[in-house]
C-alpha beads as a LAMMPS data file, in Angstrom:
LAMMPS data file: protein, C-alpha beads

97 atoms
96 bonds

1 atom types
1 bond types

-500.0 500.0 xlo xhi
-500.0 500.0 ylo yhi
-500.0 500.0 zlo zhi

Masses

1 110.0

Atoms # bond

1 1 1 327.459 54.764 -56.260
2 1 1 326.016 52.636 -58.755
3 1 1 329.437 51.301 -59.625
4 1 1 330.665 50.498 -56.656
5 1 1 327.337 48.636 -56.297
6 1 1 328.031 46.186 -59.219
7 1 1 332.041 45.876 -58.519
8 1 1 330.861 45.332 -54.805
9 1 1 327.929 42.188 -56.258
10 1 1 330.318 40.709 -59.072
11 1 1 332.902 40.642 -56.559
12 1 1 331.078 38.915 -54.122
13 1 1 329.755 36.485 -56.959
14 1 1 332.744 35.304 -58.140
15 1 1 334.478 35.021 -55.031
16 1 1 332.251 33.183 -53.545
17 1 1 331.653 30.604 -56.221
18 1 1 335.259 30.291 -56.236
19 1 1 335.337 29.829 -52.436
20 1 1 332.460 27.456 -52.573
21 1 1 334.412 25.449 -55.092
22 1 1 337.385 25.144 -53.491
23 1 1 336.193 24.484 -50.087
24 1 1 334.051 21.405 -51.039
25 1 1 337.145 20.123 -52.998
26 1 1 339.230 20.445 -49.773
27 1 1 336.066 18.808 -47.649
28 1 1 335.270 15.845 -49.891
29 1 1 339.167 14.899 -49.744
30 1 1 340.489 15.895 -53.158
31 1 1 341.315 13.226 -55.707
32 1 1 341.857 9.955 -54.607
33 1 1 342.289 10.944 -50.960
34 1 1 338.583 10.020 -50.258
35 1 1 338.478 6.135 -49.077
36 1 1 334.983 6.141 -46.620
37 1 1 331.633 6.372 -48.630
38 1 1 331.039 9.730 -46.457
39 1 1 330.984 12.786 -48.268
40 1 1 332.996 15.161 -46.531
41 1 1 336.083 13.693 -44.872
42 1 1 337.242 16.517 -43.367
43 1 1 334.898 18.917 -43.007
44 1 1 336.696 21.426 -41.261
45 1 1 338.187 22.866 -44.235
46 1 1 334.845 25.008 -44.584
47 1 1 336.128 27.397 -42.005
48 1 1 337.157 28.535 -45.449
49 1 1 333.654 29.917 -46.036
50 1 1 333.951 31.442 -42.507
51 1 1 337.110 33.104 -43.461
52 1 1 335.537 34.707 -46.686
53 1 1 332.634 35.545 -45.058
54 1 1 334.127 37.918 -42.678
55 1 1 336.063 39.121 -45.834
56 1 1 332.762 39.820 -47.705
57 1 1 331.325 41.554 -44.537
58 1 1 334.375 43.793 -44.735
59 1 1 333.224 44.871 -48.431
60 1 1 329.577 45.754 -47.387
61 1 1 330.824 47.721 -44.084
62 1 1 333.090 49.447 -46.734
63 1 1 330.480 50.114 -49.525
64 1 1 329.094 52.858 -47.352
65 1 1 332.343 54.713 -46.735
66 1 1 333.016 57.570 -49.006
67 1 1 336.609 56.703 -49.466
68 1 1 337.699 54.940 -52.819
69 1 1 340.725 53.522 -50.976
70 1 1 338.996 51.776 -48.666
71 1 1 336.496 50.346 -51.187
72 1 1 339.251 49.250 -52.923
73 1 1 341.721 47.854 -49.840
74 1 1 338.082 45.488 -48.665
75 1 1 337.646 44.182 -51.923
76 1 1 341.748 42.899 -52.169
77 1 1 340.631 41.884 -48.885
78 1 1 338.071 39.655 -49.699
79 1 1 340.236 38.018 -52.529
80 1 1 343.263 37.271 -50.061
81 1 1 340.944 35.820 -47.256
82 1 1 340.822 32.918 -49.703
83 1 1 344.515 31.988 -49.325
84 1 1 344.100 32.925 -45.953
85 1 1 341.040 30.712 -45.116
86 1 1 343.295 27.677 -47.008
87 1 1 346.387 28.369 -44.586
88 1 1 343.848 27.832 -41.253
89 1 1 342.055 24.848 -42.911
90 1 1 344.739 23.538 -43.557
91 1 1 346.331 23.939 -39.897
92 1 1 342.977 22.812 -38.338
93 1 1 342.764 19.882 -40.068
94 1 1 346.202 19.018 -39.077
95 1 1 345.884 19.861 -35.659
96 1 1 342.528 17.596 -35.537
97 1 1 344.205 14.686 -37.705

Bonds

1 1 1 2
2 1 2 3
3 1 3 4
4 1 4 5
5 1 5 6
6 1 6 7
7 1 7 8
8 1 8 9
9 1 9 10
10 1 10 11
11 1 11 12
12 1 12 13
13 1 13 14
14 1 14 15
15 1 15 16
16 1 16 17
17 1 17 18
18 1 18 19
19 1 19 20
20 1 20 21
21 1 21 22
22 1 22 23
23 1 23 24
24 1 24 25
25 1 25 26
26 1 26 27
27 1 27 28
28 1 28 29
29 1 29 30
30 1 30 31
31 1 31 32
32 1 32 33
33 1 33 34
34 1 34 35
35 1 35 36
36 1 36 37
37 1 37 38
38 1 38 39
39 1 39 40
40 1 40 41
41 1 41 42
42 1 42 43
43 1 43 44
44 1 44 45
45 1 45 46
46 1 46 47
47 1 47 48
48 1 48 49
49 1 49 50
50 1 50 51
51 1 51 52
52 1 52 53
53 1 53 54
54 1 54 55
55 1 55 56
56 1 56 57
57 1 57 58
58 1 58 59
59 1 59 60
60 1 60 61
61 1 61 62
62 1 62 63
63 1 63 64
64 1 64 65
65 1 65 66
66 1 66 67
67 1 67 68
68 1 68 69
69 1 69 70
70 1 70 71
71 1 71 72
72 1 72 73
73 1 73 74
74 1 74 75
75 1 75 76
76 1 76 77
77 1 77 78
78 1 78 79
79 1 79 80
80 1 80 81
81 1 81 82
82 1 82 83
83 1 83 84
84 1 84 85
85 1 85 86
86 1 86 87
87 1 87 88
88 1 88 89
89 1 89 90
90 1 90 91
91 1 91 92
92 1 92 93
93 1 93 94
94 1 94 95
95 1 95 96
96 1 96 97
């Protein structure tokens, strides 16, 4: 239990730097895209966050499950929401361009 635990925490760490990361590059415009003095031009790529958040939800509802599958299956989960989340930014912000 104690393993799944830390895999469950460092998991959740480092995917959600990473998600963090990414969606305040996406936000603030990338390089060069960024020609206003605002600091998030289109902010609706944090529905990333949203998107990994539901992801990382997954991982505690499956911590508590005896199955080792299942751990497993929400913690590939929560590292494919990413992609995921990127895909609906990505249409949102062209459907509200």
């Amino acid at each position: 239990m104690i393993v799944r635990k830390t895999v469950a925490i460092i998991n959740a760490i480092l995917t959600g730097i990473l998600v963090i990361l990414i969606s305040t590059f996406f936000a603030s415009g990338g390089i060069g895209e960024n020609y206003t003095d605002q600091t998030f031009v289109a902010p609706e790529f944090f529905a990333i966050l949203v998107i990994w958040a539901i992801g990382a939800l997954l991982v505690v509802w499956m911590f508590f499950k005896k199955s080792l599958y299942l751990f497993i299956l929400s913690l590939i989960i929560t590292w494919l929401s990413i992609p995921v989340g990127i895909k609906l930014a990505a249409y949102l912000a062209y459907i509200f361009a």
